[in-house]
Residue, then its C-alpha position, 0 to 999 in steps of 0.5 A: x362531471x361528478x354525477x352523471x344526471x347532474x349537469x357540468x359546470x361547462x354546461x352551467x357556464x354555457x347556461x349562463x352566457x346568453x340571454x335569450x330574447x325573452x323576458x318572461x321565460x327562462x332558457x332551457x338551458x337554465x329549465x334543465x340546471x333548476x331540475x337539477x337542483x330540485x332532483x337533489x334537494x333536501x336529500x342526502x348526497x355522499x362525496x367520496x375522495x373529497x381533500x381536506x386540510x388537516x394542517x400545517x408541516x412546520x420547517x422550525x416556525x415556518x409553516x412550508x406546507x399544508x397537510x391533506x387527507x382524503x374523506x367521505x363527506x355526508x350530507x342531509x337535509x341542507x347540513x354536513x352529517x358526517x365527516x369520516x375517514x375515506x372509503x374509495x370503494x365507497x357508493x357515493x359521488x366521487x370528488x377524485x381528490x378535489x379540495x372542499x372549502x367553503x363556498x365562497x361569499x360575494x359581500x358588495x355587489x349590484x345584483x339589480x344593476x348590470x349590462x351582464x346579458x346585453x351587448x358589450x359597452x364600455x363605460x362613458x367618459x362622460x360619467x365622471x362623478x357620482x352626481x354625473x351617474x346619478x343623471x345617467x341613472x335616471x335616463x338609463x334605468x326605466x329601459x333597464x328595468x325591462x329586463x332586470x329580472x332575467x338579467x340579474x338571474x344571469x348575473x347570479x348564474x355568474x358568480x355561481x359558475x365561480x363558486x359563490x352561492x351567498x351575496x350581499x346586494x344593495x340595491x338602488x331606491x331611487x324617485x326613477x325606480x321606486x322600489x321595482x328595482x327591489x322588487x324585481x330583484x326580490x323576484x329573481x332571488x325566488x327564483x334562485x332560492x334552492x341554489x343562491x341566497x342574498x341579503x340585501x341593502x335599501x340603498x339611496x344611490x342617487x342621495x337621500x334628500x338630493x333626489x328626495x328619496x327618504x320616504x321610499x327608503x322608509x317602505x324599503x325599510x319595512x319590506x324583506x331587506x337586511x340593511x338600510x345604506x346610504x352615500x356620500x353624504x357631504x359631496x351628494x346630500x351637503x352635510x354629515x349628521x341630517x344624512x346619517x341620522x336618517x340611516x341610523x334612525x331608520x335602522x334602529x326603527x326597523x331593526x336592521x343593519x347598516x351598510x353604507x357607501x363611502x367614496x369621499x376620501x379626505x376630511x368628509x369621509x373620514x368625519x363621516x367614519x367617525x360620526x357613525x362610530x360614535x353613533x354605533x357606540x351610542x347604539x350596541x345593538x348596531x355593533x357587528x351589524x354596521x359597515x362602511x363599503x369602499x371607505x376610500x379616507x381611510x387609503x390617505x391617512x397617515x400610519x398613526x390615525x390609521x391605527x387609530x380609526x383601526x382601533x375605534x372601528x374594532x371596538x364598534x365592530x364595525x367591518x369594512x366592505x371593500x372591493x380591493x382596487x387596484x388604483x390609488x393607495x392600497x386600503x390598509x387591510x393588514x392594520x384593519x385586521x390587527x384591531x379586529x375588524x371584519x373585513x369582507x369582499x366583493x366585486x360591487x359593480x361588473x360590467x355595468x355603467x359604472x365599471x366596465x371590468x368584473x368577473x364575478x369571481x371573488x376567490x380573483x380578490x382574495x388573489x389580488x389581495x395577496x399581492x398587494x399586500x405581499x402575501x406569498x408565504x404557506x401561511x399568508x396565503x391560506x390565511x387570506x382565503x378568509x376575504x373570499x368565504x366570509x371570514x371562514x378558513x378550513x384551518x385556525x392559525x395553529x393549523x387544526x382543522x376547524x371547518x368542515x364539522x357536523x352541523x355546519x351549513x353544506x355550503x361548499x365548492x370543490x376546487x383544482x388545487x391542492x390546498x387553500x394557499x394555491x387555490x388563492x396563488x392560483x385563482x383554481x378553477x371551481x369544479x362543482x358547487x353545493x348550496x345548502x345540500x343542493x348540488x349546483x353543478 
């Protein structure tokens, strides 16, 4: 522990493990972490013997080394105050030498769809395609619906018990849900508000016009949401232009962004990355609000039209979401980023009807990530953190320390490690987390 009134993270974890019988209640377990929080919201907490990177030690170009001091760390009001050289006699909490980076960001996930809380099951066999989900879906979910609400609050708890503290959600609009599944989520997230925060996406997950779900996309599109998705328009709703029109019309419409679920490998996918990049540069204002999630095409093109898509997804700006899979061609994320392309992270499905795996822990990715792609220098590995921060590193490729500063958002996680490279190498153990000034765990 790092305070003695504040809980542990083995106590979080503990409150997040089982999901009590009731759906009206939450556990006392839980009752006893959102006191926690409320004690220590919006007031100033000072962390002592907090490590910090302060650069790279160089053996001729190479960087072998990343360089760390110890600091006190002042909070207010939701926001770094301070960063000041370290004072181990100092009355503040004591981080006892653990690395600060930046909490880490869940940026493709399913918060309202999850057996996480339910007794294990495996995914079927059956289930085969999205249009076999899809049926399973509509059986499936009025009885989910039940227990949504407690359940995704687990879910949260999850991700946070691995340092996560900010997600992007999408979240099923569908004729079988309607729009409770939003709701019920949105209901979950209130819950959550002074420790978690998410943006979410209107997303059409058993097609647009298969199911006939245009006009509940259209009240999605007014209510409290970020982006509007869509899917797999050839294989799911049998052609590119009336499906994407749709999206990108109901975005510009109600000024949101677009994030969209792109499985179809091949010509399909790759026409449909095209056909919303001419559509982004026909638009500015969806610049760097635009992504394409899984965007599995772009894993079976050749080295030319890679760096060619790369390219035009760059000057769109445009990123890519992308859950790093294992199987199949490795999605091609050096070149993605050598055009400029933001690339983001997440775990999308765990342990849910859809994928049977997932930990919840997305630092997990940046570590998988490293390995596909052979990271294991000093450099590559500090470097790659960037997939599980949203895109923020605590030193610029130069090695000077960028992050933490006063001002920016106290959203931070203490980890076991030395420094960004081995927490990545190692997937580190998360000790404490703080949202916004409020201290998690």
């Amino acid at each position: 522990m790092i305070n003695p009134n504040s809980i542990s993270r083995k106590d979080f974890i503990k409150s997040s493990s089982i999901l009590l019988a009731s759906t009206c209640l939450l556990s006392a377990e839980q009752a006893i972490a959102d006191e926690n929080v409320d004690r220590f919201s919006g007031k100033t907490l000072t962390l002592k013997n907090v490590r910090l990177e302060t650069g790279f030690e160089y053996d001729q170009d190479e960087v072998i080394k990343t360089k760390t001091e110890l600091f006190i760390i002042a909070i207010e009001d939701g926001k770094l105050k301070q960063v000041l050289p370290n004072n181990p006699n100092a009355k503040a909490i004591d981080a006892k030498g653990l690395l600060m980076l930046p909490a880490f960001r869940d940026m493709h996930i399913h918060l309202d769809k999850t057996y996480y809380g339910l007794p294990w099951q495996a995914h079927l066999k059956k289930n085969r395609s999205v249009k076999d989900m899809i049926a399973f879906e509509q059986q499936v979910i009025p009885e989910l619906l039940k227990t949504s609400i407690p359940r995704s609050e687990k879910l949260i708890e999850l991700l946070q018990s691995y340092g996560t503290s900010y997600a992007r959600s999408h979240v099923n609009i569908d004729t079988t849900s309607g729009l409770d599944s939003l709701k019920h989520l949105e209901t979950a997230l209130l819950h959550k508000k002074k420790s978690f925060q998410a943006e979410l996406v209107a997303f059409p997950q058993h097609g647009i016009f298969y199911t006939k779900s245009a006009e509940l996309l259209k009240e999605a599109a007014k209510m409290d949401i970020d982006f509007i998705g869509g899917l797999d328009p050839t294989s799911i709703d049998g052609g590119i232009e009336k499906h994407m029109d749709f999206v990108v019309q109901l975005a510009l419409d109600n000024g949101k962004g677009i994030d969209i679920h792109l499985h179809e490998p091949g010509e399909s996918g790759l026409r449909t990355i095209e056909y919303l990049i001419d559509k982004v540069m026909e638009n500015p204002v969806l610049k760097g609000k635009t992504y394409v999630s899984h965007a599995f095409a772009l894993r079976y093109l050749d080295k030319t039209k890679t760096e060619e898509i790369a390219e035009k997804l760059g000057a769109a700006k445009m990123g890519i979401a992308s859950t790093i899979p294992l199987s199949g061609n490795p999605m091609p994320v050096p070149v993605l980023y050598k055009h400029g392309v933001e690339v983001v992270a997440g775990n999308d499905c765990i342990v849910d009807h859809w994928n049977t795996f997932g930990t919840g822990s997305i630092l997990q990715k940046a570590n998988i990530a490293a390995q596909i792609y052979g990271y294991r220098t000093e450099f590559e590995l500090s470097r790659i953190l960037k997939l599980a921060t949203g895109n923020i590193l605590p030193l610029d490729d130069q090695g000077k320390r960028q992050w933490p500063k006063a001002g920016d958002k106290a959203n931070l996680v203490l980890v076991d490690a030395s420094c960004s490279a081995e927490a990545v190498s190692r997937v580190s153990p998360v000790k404490s987390l703080i949202h916004e000034g409020n201290l998690v765990f």
